[in-house]
N, C-alpha and C positions, 0 to 999 in steps of 0.2 A: 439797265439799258436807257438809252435818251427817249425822255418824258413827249411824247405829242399829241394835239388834239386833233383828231380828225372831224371837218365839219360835213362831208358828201360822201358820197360812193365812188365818185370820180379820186377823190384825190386818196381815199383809200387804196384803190387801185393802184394808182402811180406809186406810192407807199411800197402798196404790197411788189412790186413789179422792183424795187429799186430792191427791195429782199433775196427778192427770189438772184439777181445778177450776183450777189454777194456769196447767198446759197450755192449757185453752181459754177463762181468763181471767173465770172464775166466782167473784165473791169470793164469795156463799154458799155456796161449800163443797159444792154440790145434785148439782154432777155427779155421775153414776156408769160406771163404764166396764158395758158390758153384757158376758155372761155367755161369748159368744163370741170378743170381747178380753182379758177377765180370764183363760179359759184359756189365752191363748196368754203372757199374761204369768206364770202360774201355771207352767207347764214351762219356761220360759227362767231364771226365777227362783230360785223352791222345787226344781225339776227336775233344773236344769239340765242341759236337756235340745236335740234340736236340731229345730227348726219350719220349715214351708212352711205362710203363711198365703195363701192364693187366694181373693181376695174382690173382688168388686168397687168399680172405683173410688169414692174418696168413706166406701170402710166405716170408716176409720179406723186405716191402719196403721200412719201413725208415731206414733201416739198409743198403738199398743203398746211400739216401739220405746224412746220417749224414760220412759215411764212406766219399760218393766224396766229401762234406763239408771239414772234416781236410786232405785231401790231397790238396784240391784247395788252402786252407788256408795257408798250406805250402810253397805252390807256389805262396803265394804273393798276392791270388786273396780276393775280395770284400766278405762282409758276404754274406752267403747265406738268399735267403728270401722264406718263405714258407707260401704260401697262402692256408689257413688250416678252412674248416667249421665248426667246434664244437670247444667249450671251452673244452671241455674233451678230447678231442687230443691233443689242447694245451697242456695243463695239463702233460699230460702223458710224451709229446714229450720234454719238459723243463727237465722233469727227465730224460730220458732216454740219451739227450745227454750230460750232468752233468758227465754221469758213462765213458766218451770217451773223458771227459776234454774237451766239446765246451759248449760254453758260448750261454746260448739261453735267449731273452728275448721274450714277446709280445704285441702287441699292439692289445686290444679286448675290446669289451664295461663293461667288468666286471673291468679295472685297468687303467681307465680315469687319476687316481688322477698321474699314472708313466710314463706317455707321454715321457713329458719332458725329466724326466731320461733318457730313452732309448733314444729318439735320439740323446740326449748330448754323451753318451755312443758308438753309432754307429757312429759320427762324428770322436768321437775321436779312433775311430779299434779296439774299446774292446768289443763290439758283431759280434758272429761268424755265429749264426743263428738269423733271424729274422723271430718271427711267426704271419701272420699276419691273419684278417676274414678277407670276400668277402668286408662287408660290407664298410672295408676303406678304399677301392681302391675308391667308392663315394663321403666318405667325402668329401665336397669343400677346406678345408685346409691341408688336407692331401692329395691330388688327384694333388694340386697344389702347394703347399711347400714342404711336405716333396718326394713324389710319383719320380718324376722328378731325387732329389740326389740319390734316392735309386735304380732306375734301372739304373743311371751311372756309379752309384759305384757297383750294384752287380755282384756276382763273380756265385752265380748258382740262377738259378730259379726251385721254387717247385711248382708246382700245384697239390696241394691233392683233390682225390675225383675228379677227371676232366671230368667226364662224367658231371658234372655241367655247365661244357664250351658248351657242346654240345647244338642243339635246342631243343633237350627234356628235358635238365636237364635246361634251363634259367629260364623257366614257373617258375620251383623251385626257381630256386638264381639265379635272374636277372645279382645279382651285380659280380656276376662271369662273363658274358660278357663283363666288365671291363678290363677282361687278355688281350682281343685280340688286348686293346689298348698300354699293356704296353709290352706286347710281340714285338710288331712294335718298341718300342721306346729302346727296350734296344741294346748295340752297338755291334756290330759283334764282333763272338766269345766267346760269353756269353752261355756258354750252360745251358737248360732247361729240366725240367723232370717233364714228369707226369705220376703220379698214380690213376690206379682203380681198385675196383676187381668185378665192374658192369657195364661193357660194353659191348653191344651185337658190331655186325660187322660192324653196321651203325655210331651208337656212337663211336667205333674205328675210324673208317676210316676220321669221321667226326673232331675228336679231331686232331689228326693226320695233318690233310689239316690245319687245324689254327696251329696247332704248326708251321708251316711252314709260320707264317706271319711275313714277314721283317727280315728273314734270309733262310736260305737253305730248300727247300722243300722237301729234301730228311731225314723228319722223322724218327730214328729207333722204330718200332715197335715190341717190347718183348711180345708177346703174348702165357700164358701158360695153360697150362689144369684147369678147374675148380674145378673138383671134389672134394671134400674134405674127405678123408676117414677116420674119427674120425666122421663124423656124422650120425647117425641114422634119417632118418627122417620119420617122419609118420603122420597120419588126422586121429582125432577121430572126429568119426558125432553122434552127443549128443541131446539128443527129444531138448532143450531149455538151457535155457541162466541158469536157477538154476541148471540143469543139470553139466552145464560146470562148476559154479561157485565149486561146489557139487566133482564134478570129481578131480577138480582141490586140494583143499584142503584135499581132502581123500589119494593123491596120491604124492601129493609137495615134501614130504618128502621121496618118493622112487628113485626121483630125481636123479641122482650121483650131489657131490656139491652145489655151491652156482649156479644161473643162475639167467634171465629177464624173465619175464612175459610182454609181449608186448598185448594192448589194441590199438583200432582205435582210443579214443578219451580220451580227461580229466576227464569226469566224469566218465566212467567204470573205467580209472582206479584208481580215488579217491574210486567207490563201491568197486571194487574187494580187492583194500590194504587194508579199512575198514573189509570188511566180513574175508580175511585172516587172520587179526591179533584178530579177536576173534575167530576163530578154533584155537588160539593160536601158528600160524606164524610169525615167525619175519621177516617181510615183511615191506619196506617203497617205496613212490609211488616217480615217476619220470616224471614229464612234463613239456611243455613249460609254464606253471603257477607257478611253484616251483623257490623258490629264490632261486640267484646263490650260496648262501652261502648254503643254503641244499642241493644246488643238488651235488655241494661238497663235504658235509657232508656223502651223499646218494652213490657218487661214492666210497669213501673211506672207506665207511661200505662193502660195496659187494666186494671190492678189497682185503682187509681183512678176510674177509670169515662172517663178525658179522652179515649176515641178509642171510637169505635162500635167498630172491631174491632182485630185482626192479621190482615194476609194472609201465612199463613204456609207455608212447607212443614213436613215434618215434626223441621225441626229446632227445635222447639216442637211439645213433646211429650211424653214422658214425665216427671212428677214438675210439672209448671207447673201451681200450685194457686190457684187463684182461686173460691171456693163458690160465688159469686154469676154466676156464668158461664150468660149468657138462650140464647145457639144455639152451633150449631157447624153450619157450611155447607161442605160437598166441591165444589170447581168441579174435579171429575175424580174418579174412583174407585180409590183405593188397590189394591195387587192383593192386600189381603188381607184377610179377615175379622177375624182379630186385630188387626191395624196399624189395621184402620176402627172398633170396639171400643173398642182401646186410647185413638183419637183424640177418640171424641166422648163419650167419660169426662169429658172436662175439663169439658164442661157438668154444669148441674143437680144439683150436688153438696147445695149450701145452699139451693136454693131448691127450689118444690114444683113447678115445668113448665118446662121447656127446650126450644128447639125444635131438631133435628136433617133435616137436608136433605142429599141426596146427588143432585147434577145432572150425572152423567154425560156425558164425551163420546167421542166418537168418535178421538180422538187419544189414550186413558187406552190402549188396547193396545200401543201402538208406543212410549209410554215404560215400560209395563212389559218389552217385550220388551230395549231396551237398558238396564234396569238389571241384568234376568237375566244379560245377555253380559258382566255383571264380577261371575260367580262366582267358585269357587274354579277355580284355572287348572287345563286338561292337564296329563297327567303329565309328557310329553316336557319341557316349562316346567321343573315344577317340578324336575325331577333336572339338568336343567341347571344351576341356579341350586345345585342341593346342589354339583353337580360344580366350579364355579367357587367355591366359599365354600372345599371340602376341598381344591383345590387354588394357592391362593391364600397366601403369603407373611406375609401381616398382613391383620387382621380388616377388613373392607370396609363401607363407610357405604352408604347409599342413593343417596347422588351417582355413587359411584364404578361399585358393583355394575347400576345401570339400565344405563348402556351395553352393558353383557354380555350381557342379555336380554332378551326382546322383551315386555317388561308397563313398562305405565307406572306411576308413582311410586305412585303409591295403591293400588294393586292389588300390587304386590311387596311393600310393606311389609305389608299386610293377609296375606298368602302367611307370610310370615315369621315373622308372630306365629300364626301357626298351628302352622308349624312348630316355632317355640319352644318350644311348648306341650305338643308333641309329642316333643319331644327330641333334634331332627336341626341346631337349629341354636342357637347365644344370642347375645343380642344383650349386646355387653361396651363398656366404653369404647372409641370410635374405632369403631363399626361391629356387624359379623355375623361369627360364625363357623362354620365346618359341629361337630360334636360327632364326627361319624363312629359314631354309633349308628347302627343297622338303622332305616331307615322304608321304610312299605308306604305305594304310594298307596291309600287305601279309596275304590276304583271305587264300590261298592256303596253307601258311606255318600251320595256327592256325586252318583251318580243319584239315589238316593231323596230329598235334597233338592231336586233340580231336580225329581221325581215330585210332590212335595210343593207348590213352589210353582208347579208348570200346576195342579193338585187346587185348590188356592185362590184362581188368577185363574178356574177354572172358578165355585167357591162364589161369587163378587163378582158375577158376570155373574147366577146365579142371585137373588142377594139383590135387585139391582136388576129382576130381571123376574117376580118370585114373587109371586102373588097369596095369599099366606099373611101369617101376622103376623110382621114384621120382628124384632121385637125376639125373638122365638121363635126364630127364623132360624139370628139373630146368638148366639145361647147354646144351641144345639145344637151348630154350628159349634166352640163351646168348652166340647163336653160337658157342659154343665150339665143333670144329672139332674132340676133342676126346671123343665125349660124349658115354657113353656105361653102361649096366647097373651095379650098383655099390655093389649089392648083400648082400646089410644092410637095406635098408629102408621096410618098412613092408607088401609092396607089392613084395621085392626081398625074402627075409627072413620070412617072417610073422609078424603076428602082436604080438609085447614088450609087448602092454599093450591092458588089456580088458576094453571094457568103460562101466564101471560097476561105481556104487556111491552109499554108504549107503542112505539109506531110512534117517537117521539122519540128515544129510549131506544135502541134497536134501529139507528136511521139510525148515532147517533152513536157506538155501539159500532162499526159495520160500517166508518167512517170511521175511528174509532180502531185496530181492527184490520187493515185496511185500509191501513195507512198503512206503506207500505213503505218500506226503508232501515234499514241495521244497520253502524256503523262497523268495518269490520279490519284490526284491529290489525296492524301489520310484526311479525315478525323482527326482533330487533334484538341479538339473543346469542344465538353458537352454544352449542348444549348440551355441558353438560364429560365427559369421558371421551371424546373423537369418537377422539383420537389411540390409544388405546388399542382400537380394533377397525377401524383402518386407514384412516380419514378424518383430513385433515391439516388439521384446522380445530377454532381456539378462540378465547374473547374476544367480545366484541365482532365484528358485522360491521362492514366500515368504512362511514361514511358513504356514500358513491360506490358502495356494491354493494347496498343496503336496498333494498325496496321503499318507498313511498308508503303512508301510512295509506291503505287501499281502503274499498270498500262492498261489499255483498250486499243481496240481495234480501228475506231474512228470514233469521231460525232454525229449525231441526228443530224445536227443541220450543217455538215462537212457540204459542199456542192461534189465532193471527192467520193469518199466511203460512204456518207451520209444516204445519197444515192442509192446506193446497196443495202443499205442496212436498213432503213425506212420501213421498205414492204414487209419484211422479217416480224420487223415489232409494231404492226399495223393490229388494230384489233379481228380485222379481217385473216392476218397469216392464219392458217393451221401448222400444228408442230411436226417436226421430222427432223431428224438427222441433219447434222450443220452443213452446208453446200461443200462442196470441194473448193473452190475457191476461196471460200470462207476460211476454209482450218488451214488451209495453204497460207494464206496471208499473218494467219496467229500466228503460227509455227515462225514465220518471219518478224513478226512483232516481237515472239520470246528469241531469237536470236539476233536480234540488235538488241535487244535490254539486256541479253548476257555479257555481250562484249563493248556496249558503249561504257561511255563513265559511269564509274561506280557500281559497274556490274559483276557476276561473280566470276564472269570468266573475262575481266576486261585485264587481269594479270596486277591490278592496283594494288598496293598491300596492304590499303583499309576497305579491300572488297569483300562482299561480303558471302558467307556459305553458302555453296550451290544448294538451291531447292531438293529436299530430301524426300517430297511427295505430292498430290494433288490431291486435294479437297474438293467437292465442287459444291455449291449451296442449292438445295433440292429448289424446287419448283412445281407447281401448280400447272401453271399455263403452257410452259414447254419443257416438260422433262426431260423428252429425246434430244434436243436441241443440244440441251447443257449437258446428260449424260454421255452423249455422242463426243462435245466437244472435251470432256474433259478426258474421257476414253483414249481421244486422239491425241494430245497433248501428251498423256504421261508415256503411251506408246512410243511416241517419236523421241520425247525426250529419256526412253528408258528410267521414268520413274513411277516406280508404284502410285497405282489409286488408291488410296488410303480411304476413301468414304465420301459421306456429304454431313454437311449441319443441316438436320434436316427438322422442320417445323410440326411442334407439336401438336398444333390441331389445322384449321383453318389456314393456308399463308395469307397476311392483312392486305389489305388494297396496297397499292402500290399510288397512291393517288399524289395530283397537288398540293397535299396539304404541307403547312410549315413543319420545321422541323422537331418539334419539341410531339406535336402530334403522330409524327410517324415514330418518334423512337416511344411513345407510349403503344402503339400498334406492334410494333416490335419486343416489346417488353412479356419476356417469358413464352414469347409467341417462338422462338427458337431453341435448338437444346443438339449440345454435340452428341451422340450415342457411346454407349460405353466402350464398345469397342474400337470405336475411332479413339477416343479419349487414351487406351490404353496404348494404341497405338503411336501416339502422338506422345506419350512421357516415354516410348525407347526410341524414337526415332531422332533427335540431336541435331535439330536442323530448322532451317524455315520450309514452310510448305506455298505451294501456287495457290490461294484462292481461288476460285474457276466461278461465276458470273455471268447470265446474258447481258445484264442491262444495268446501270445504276443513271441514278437523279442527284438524289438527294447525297447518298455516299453511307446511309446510314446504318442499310443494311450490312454494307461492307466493315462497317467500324464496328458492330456487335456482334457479325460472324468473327472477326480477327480477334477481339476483346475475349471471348470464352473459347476461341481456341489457344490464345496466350496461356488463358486461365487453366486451359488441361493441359500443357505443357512444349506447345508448340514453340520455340525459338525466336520463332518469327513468322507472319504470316505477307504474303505478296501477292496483291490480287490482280487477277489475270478478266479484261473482261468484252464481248465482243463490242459495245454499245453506249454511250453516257453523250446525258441529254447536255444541250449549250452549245 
């Protein structure tokens, strides 16, 4: 970039100010940054100083960012680097500073194969901005080759989204607590900036105090109103989920523009894009399961205007810029005032009304409860896992280390980078190792997070039933000192819209939702490490021991069946007898899996053996449930009950642990009886599996494995439940 000396504040300004028209694509030169921007480029700059600007969405923050970028540039100083959580802010922010002539590149897990490039690139001063994820400030080669030149040589630091630094926000992104190492190591006179526009007073204050690590503690804190007056917000309360589905599609299109349909989980919102795009919506879905080349694809249709919405979870979200954004619609209620805030920001940025709706249901508690139950683990956990790391030969990968303890893969490594962080363990080439530093579990810290988020699915329960002004609500909630009522939301104003739904609308939702049947998947690979905690199994199952791709009934978090089935498998249910509705709908499930493809009554002539009996797998906690259900089953289908696999002593927790753990809990813990056995080498056929519940799948793959093994054909498991 061209070389300048700035000798005043004034003419920095006018500098900054010819930036900023360049930035937002003004060739009359007319823009001006306003007063509350300007100072925070004024102390990054002139200051150099270190900032937390808290403003809300839409106020303009990388437009601070990129502006004190080419003035520092000017002055000689290092790229900037901008530690940034989504790939869609990348995205965005590569474009945006392109229009202001700075050179942005990024390093993120979707452009592995341009490493290299880029740091050849930033060695030699021809990147001006560096965007980078939390997640490689972890890396080991990165954390330790490249990490070290980059905070010598940079000229500003970006922390976006830095309520993530905070102790509420780690639980989320561990590997944000990473900053507060490289914050300490960069050299005096480096100034730092961070942005949020979800940070209550705590999270402030807290950010603020580490900004202040290994240089000047005197923080400036830009702290401005929340409000956003382009939005409308309101809560329609709808009898049920076909309801909402029902409402939603009768009404999409009354909309203003393109906007997000936000869902709690993956599968409502694979239902809801489904059921949308036959009311004939042009509607595509958005989640953390979507490849990056679609969600691409996904972002640049909605950017465009080509798709009424995204139905997205909240993996679209932070930094996904679009001004012109007309709603944002919750079919579910997030469990938190920040995260619901942070979400319907993406509306009404550029434009002067957006509409915002929050249509709650009755199944938004039971997925808040099981995302809470993959917190930060027990301590017993976690000191096992230190005790295996320090006594352990050579540093241990995630493959190896899961069999050793009872958390599954996301959850250990999430543990890990905590620990990291903390100092008890690093992650090196080839794995983990313990450090054998002193660490404390902090009881204290991880109640008060959990204190914290019951305090905020309490707050959500209130936003949705307050007869006060919402947007008031929602910015007291995050401390804003100006909070007051805003005289838009439909408790100030009344209510926009009536929650009314054709009877058409409503039929075909109920039918959509309604429509029972969900593929599962076999076993088809033991987990590695088995042999290393006393199970004599790896590879591959063989063919002749799998199970049959099965069916269920629905999913936990279905908005459809999930509904129904939830209270069933609550730890509260008691057992009885399967509902009539319930076996009605199985009955229906095994006679579409008879006659679809590949079924054995589908007349194909690689279909396979009608089921020659029914199995069902005993049970502990609801025997009558699955005795009932299997009862009914071979009745209607006229085939014998042939027995259960029924568990030798104890049946093992059914818990979250990884896989390698449950199938050691399983291990010998099952056993077919002789009679069923005997039964099963004259019978010549496959048999139904029968099942309340699976997770994992695993019990299903070692019930089918030894009934293969006593002679059964083939096993098909049949089951009302499976978690996802």
């Amino acid at each position: 970039m061209e070389r300048m000396e700035h000798t005043s504040n004034a003419e920095l300004r006018t500098a900054a100010d010819t930036v900023l028209a360049r930035l937002v694509g003004d060739a009359t030169g007319a823009a001006r940054l306003r007063e509350d921007q300007w100072r925070a480029i004024e102390a990054l700059v002139a200051e150099r100083r270190r900032a937390l600007v808290v403003q809300r969405t839409g106020w303009g923050k990388s437009a601070v960012y990129f502006v004190a970028t080419a003035l520092l540039r000017s002055q000689g100083a290092g790229p900037t680097v901008i530690v940034s959580p989504l790939l869609a802010l990348m995205r965005n922010q590569v474009e945006a500073a392109a229009r202001a002539g700075i050179h942005a590149r990024t390093i993120n897990s979707s452009n592995t194969e341009e490493w290299d490039t880029v740091q050849a690139e930033i060695a030699a001063g021809e990147v001006d901005v560096l965007l980078v994820s939390p997640e490689r400030l972890n890396n080991p080669d990165f954390r330790d080759q490249v990490l070290p030149k980059l905070a010598a040589a940079t000229g500003l630091l970006v922390v976006d989204e830095a309520h993530c630094i905070s102790d509420w926000g780690h639980d989320f992104r561990p590997d944000y607590r990473r900053l507060r190492t490289m914050l300490a190591d960069l050299p005096p006179g480096v100034p730092v900036l961070a942005t949020t526009a979800t940070a209550n007073a705590r999270v402030t204050a807290d950010v603020a105090e580490q900004l202040g690590t290994g240089g000047s503690s005197d923080a400036l804190v830009l702290r401005g109103p929340l409000d956003r007056q382009s939005l409308s917000l309101h809560v329609l309360r709808l009898p049920d989920a076909a309801h909402r589905l029902a409402w939603l599609a009768d009404h999409l299109d009354e909309l203003p523009g393109s906007g997000i349909v936000y869902t709690l989980t993956v599968a409502a919102a694979e239902e809801v894009t489904a059921f949308l795009r036959q009311r004939g919506h042009t509607v595509a879905s958005y989640t953390g399961k979507t490849e990056n080349a679609d969600r691409q694809q996904a972002e640049e249709d909605l950017l465009a205007n080509r798709v009424k919405a995204l139905v997205a979870t909240s993996a679209l979200g932070m930094g996904f810029d679009k001004p012109d954004l007309g709603f944002v619609v919750h079919l579910g209620s997030p469990s938190s005032p920040i995260a619901y805030y942070q979400q319907v920001g993406r509306a009404g940025r550029g434009v002067e009304h957006a509409e915002v709706l929050l249509l709650p249901g009755k199944e938004d508690e039971a997925i808040w409860q099981y995302f809470a139950s993959l917190a930060f683990p027990p301590e017993d956990l976690v000191r096992r896992t230190l005790d295996i790391l320090a006594h352990a030969d050579r540093p241990l990968s995630l493959p190896a280390l899961e069999p050793l303890v009872e958390l599954r893969r996301s959850r250990l490594e999430t543990m890990l980078k905590v620990l990291d962080v903390d100092g008890a363990v690093k992650r090196v080439k080839g794995g983990w190792i313990a450090t054998g530093q002193p660490w404390t579990y902090d009881t204290e810290r991880y109640d008060w997070v959990a204190r914290q988020r019951r305090a905020e699915q309490d707050a959500m329960r209130a936003y949705a039933a307050t007869a006060q002004c919402r947007m008031e609500f929602l910015q007291r909630q995050l401390d804003d000192e100006g909070a007051k009522p805003c005289g838009r939301c439909d408790n100030c104003a009344g209510p926009r819209f009536k929650a009314d739904a054709s009877a058409d609308a409503v039929g075909a939702a109920r039918a959509d939702l309604g429509r029972a049947g969900v593929e599962v998947e076999p076993r088809r690979m033991w987990p590695t490490g088995l042999p290393a905690i006393g199970v004599d199994l790896k590879g591959r199952i063989p063919a002749g021991e799998q199970a049959a791709p099965g069916r269920a009934l629905g999913r936990l978090s279905d908005i459809g069946w999930g509904n129904r089935l939830r209270p069933m498998f609550s730890p509260q249910a008691s057992d009885g007898p399967v509902p009539d509705d319930v076996a009605k709908a199985v009955v229906g499930v095994l006679a579409d899996w008879a006659k679809g493809p590949g079924g054995w009554a589908s007349g194909a002539e690689d279909a396979p053996p009608r089921p020659v009996g029914v199995v069902t797998v005993a049970s502990r906690t609801r025997p009558q449930l699955i005795n009932s259900l299997g009862a009914h089953i071979a009745e209607v289908g006229r085939l014998p009950l042939l027995g259960s696999v029924e568990y030798t002593g104890e049946a093992p927790p059914s818990s979250r642990s990884n896989s390698a753990q449950r199938l050691k809990a399983l291990d010998g813990a099952l056993t077919v009886p002789p009679a069923l056995a005997a039964t099963l080498a004259e019978a010549r056929g496959p048999v139904l599996l029968v099942d309340d519940f699976t997770e994992t799948g695993w019990t299903l793959a070692v019930a089918a494995r030894m009934l293969r093994r006593a002679g059964a054909q083939g096993v098909m498991p049949l089951v009302l439940a499976v978690q996802g």
